[in-house]
GUBA-137025 format. One record per residue (C-alpha): residue in one letter; chain; x, y, z; residue number from 1. Coordinates in pm, whole numbers. Layout:
<nodes>
{res a	chain A	east X	north Y	up Z	n NUM} $
...
</nodes>
This chain:
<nodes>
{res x	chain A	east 0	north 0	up 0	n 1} $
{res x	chain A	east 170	north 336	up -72	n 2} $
{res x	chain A	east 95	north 664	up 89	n 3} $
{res x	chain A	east -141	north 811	up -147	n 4} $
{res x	chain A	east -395	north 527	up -75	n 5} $
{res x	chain A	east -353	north 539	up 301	n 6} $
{res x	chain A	east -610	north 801	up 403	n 7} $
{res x	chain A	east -491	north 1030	up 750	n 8} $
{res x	chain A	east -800	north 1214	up 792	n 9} $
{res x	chain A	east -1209	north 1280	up 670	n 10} $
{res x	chain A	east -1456	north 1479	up 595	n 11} $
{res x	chain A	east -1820	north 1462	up 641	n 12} $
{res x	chain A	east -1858	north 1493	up 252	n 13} $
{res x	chain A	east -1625	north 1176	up 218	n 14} $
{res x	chain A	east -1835	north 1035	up 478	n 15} $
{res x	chain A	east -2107	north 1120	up 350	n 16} $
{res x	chain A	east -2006	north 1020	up -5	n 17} $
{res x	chain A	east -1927	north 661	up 132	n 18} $
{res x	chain A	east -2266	north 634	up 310	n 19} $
{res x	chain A	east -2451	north 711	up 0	n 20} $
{res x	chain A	east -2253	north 454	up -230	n 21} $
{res x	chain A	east -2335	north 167	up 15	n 22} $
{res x	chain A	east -2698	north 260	up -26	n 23} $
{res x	chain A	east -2793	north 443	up 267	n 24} $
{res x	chain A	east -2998	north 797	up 280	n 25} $
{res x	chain A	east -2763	north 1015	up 431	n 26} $
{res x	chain A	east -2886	north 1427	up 540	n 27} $
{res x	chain A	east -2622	north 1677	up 647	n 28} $
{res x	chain A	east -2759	north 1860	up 971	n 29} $
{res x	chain A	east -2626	north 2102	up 1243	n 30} $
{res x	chain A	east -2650	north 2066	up 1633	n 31} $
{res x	chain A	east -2538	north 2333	up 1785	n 32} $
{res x	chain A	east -2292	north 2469	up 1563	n 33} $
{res x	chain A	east -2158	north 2136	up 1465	n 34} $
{res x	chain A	east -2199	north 1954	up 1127	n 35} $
{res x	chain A	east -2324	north 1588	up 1168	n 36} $
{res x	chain A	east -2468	north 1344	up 946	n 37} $
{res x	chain A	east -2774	north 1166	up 1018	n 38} $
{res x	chain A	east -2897	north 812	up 810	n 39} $
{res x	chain A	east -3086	north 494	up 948	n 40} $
{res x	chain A	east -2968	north 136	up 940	n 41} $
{res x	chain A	east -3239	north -105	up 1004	n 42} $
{res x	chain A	east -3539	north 145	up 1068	n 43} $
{res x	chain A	east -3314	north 295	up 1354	n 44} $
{res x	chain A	east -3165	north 634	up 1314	n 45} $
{res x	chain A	east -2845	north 731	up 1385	n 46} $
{res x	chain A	east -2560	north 1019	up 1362	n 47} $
{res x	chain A	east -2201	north 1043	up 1241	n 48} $
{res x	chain A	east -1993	north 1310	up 1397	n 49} $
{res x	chain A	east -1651	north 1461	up 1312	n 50} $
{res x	chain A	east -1435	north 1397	up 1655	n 51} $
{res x	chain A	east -1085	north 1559	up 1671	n 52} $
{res x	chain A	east -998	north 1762	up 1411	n 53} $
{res x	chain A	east -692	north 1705	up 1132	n 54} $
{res x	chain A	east -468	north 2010	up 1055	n 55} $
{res x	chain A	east -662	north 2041	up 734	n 56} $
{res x	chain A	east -973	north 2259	up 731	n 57} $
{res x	chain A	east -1308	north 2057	up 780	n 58} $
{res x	chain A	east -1097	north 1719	up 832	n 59} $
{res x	chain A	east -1117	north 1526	up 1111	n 60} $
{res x	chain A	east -899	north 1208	up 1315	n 61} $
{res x	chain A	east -1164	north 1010	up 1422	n 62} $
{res x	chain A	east -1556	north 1018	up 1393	n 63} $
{res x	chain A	east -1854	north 849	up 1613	n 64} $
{res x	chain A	east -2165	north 674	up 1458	n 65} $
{res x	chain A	east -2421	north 721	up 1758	n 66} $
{res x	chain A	east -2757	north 557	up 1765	n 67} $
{res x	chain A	east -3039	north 679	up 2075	n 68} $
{res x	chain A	east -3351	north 540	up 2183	n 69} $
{res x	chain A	east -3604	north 649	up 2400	n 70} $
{res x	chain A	east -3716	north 401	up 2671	n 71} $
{res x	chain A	east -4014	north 310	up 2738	n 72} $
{res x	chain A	east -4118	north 273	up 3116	n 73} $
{res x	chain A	east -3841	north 222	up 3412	n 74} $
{res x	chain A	east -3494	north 203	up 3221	n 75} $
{res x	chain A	east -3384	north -165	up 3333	n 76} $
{res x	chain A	east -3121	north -210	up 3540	n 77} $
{res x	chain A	east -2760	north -287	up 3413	n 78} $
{res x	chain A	east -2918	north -301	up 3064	n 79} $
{res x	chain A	east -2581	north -153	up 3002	n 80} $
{res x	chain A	east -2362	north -412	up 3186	n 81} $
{res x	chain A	east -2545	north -619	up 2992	n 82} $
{res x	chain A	east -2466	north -504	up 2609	n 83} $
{res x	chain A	east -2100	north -390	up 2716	n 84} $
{res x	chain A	east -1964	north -717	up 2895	n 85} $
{res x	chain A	east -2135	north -942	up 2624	n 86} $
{res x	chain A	east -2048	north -713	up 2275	n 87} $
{res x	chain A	east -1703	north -525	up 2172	n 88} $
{res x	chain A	east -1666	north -243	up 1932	n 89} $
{res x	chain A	east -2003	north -29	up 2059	n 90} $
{res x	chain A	east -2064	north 82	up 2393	n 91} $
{res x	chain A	east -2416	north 135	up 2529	n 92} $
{res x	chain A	east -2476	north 379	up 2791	n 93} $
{res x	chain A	east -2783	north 510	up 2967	n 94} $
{res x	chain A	east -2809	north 939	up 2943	n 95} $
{res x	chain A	east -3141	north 1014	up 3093	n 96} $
{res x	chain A	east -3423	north 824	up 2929	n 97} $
{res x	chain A	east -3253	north 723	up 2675	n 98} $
{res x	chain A	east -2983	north 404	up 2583	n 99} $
{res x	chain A	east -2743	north 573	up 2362	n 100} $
{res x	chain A	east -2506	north 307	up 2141	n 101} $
{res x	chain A	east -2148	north 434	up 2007	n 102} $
{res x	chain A	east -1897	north 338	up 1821	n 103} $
{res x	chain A	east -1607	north 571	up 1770	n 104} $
{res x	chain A	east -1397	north 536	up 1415	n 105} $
{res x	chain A	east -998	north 619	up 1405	n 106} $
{res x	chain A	east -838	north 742	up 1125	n 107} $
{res x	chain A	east -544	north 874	up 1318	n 108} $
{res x	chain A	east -204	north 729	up 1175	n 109} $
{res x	chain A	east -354	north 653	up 852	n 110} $
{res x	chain A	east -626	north 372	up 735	n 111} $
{res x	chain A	east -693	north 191	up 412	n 112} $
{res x	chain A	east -977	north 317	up 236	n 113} $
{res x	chain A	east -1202	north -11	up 269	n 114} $
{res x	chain A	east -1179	north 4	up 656	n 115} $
{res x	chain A	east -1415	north 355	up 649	n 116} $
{res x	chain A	east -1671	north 82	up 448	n 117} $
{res x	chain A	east -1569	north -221	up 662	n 118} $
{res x	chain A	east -1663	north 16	up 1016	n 119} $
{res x	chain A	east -1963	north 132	up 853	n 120} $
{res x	chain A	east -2091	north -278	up 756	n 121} $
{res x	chain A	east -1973	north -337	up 1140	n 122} $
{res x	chain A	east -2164	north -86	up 1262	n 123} $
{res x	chain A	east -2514	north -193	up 1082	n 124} $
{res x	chain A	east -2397	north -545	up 1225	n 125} $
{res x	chain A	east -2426	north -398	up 1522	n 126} $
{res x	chain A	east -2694	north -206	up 1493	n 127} $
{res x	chain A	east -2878	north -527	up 1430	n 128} $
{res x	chain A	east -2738	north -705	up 1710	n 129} $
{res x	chain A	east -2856	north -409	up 1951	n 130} $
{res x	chain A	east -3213	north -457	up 1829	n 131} $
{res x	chain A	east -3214	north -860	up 1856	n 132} $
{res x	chain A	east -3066	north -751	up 2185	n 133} $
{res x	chain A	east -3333	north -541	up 2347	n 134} $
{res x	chain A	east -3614	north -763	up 2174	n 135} $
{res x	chain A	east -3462	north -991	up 2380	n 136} $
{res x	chain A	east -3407	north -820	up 2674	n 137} $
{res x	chain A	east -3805	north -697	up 2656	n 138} $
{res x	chain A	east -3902	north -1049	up 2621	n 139} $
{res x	chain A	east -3740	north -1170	up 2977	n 140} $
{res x	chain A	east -3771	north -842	up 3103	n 141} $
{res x	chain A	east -4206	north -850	up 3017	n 142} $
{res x	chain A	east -4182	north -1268	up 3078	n 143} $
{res x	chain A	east -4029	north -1223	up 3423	n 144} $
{res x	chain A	east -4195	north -831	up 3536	n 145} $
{res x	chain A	east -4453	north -759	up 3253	n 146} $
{res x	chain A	east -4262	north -471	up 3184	n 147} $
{res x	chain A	east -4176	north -373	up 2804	n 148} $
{res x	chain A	east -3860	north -167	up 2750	n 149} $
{res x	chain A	east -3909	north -71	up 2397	n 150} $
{res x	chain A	east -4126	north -189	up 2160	n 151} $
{res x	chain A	east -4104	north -181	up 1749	n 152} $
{res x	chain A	east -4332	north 137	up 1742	n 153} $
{res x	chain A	east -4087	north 313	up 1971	n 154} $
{res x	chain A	east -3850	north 234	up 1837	n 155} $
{res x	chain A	east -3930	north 345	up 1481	n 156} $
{res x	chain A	east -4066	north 683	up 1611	n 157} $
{res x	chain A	east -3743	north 746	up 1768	n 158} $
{res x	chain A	east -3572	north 650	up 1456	n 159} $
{res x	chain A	east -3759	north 961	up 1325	n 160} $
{res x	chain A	east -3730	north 1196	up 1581	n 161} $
{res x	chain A	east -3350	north 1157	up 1665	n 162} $
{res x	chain A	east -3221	north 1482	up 1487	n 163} $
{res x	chain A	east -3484	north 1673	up 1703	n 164} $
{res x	chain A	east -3422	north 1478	up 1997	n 165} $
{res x	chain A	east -2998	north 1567	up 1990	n 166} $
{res x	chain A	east -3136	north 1909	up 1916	n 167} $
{res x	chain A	east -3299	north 1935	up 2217	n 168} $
{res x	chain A	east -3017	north 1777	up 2447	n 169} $
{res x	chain A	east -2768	north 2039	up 2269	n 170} $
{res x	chain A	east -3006	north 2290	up 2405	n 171} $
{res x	chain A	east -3012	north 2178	up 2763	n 172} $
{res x	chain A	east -2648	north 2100	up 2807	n 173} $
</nodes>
């Protein structure tokens, strides 16, 4: 591999641009004052945003895909234990009353151009395995309590509403 094909840093546009050609809908928003991208995998919504920035204008080291869902009900208890002793890659962690999923991306010291695609299949992977995971979760959690913690509907409307939702938390941090 030679320089010229190792890539140091990103854009949103390349981001964006990479998105697109592996089929998904991809929207450029802002949240306050920052660029992001939002798209869905799997009827869930999520964002992609810049982290550290490169010494080139509008580049950036390292970026996070982010996915969050509102709960339903009681948030379980150690739902994120759960997801982050069992999975690698994505963390899950609780902010309020919602389960937030992660994954920061590194560019930082120079990638090959198929790892930005092979992060983006893992995360959909994983976006998967997060919904097989709280289907599951609401099944022993309803079985055992007959409480739900987030059904399809939910989970679809938050899928729609995430851009507003960030919005909102922007506003009251």
């Amino acid at each position: 591999m030679t320089d010229s094909q190792t890539i140091q840093s990103v854009s949103l546009k390349q981001l964006q641009e990479l998105l697109q050609q592996m089929g998904y809908r991809v929207t450029e928003s802002e949240q306050a004052g920052n660029r992001q991208l939002l798209s869905a995998s799997q009827g869930i919504g999520f964002a992609l945003r810049l982290g550290n920035p490169a010494n080139e204008v509008d580049q950036a080291l390292d970026y996070t895909l982010s996915c969050a869902l509102r709960v339903q009900g009681e948030m379980p208890a150690g739902i994120e234990s759960a997801w982050n002793i069992g999975k690698r890659f994505a963390r899950l962690a609780v902010q309020g009353e919602f389960l937030v999923l992660e994954m920061d991306v590194i560019v930082a010291g120079g990638v090959a151009p198929t790892y930005l695609q092979a992060t983006a299949e893992l995360w959909d992977r994983l976006l998967q395995e997060f919904l097989l995971f709280l289907r599951q979760h609401a099944a022993t959690n309803h079985a055992a309590s007959g409480e739900q913690v987030l059904s399809q509907q939910d989970a679809e409307q938050a899928a729609a509403k995430q851009a507003e939702v960030e919005a909102t938390e922007a506003v009251q941090a």
